[in-house]
C-alpha positions as CSV (number, residue, x, y, z in Angstrom):
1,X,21.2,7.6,2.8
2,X,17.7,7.7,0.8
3,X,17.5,5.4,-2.0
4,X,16.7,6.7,-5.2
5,X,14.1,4.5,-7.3
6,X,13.7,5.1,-10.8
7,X,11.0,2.5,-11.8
8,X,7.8,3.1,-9.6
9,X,4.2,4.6,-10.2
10,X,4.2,8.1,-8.9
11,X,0.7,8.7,-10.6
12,X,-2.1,10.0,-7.9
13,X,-3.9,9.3,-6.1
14,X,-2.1,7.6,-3.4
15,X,-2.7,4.8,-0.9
16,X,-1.3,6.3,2.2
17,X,0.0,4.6,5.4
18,X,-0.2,5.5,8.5
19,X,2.9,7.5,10.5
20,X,6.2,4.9,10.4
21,X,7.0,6.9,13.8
22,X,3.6,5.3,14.9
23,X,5.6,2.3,14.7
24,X,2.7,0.6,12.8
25,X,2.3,-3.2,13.1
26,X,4.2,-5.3,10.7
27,X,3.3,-8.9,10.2
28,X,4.8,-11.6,7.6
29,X,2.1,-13.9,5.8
30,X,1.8,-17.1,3.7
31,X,-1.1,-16.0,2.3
32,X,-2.3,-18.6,-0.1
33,X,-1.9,-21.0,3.2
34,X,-3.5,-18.9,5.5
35,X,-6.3,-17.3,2.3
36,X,-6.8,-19.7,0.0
37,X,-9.6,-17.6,-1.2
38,X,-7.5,-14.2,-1.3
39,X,-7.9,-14.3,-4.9
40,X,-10.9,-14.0,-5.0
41,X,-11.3,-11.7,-2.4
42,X,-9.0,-9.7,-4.2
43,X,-10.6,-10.0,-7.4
44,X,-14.3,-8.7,-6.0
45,X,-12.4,-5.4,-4.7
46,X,-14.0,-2.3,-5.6
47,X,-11.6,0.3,-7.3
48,X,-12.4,2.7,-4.3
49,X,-9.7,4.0,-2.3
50,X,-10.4,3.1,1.3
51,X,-11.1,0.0,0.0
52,X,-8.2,-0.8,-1.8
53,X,-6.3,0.3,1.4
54,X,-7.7,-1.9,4.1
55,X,-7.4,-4.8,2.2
56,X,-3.4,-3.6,2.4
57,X,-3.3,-2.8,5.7
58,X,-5.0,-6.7,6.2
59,X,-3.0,-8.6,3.5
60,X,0.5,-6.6,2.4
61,X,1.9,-4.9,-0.3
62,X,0.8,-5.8,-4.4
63,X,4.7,-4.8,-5.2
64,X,7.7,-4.1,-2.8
65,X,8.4,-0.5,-4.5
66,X,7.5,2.4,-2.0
67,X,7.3,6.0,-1.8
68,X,8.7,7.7,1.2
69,X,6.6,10.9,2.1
70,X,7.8,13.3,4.5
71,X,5.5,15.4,5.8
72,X,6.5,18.7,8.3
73,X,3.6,19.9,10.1
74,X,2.4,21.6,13.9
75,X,3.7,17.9,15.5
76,X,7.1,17.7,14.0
77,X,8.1,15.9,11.1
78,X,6.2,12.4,10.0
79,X,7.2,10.2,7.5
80,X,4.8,8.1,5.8
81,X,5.0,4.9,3.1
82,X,2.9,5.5,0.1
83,X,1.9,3.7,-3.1
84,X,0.0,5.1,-6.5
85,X,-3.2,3.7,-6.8
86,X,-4.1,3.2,-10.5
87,X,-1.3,-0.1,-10.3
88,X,-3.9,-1.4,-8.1
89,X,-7.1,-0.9,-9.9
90,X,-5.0,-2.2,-13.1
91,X,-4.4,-5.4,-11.2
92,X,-7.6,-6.1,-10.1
93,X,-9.3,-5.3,-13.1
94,X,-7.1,-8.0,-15.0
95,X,-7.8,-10.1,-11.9
């Protein structure tokens, strides 16, 4: 049954994952143990894209809302987990 969430940023563009059938890598963090710095790191993030989206694919999630994409295409259908980007500049502007 999909969930149905009222509440999140659907304003593009988007930060886009890669294929969930990929079975991308997911690993928990205690960041501020393991970053002490991340703060800062996140703080001196451009507001580019592919910038923005490395530092997720390295560090996690701002907020634990997601959009589930699905995409149908020549290989069958993929699903992807998206995010708006604007919550993240936003952030790391007041950062």
């Amino acid at each position: 049954m999909d969930e149905v969430v009222d509440n999140i940023d659907v304003r593009p563009p988007w930060l886009v994952g890669p294929p969930i059938e990929t079975n991308p890598k997911t690993v928990t963090h205690h960041h501020l143990k393991e970053f002490p710095g991340l703060h800062l790191t996140f703080a001196e993030l451009p507001f580019e894209k592919g910038e923005i989206l490395e530092f997720v694919q390295n560090y996690g999630e701002l907020t634990k809302g997601v959009v589930l994409v699905k995409e149908i295409g020549k290989g069958g259908l993929l699903h992807y987990r998206v995010k708006s980007l604007p919550p993240w500049q936003g952030e790391i502007q007041r950062m």
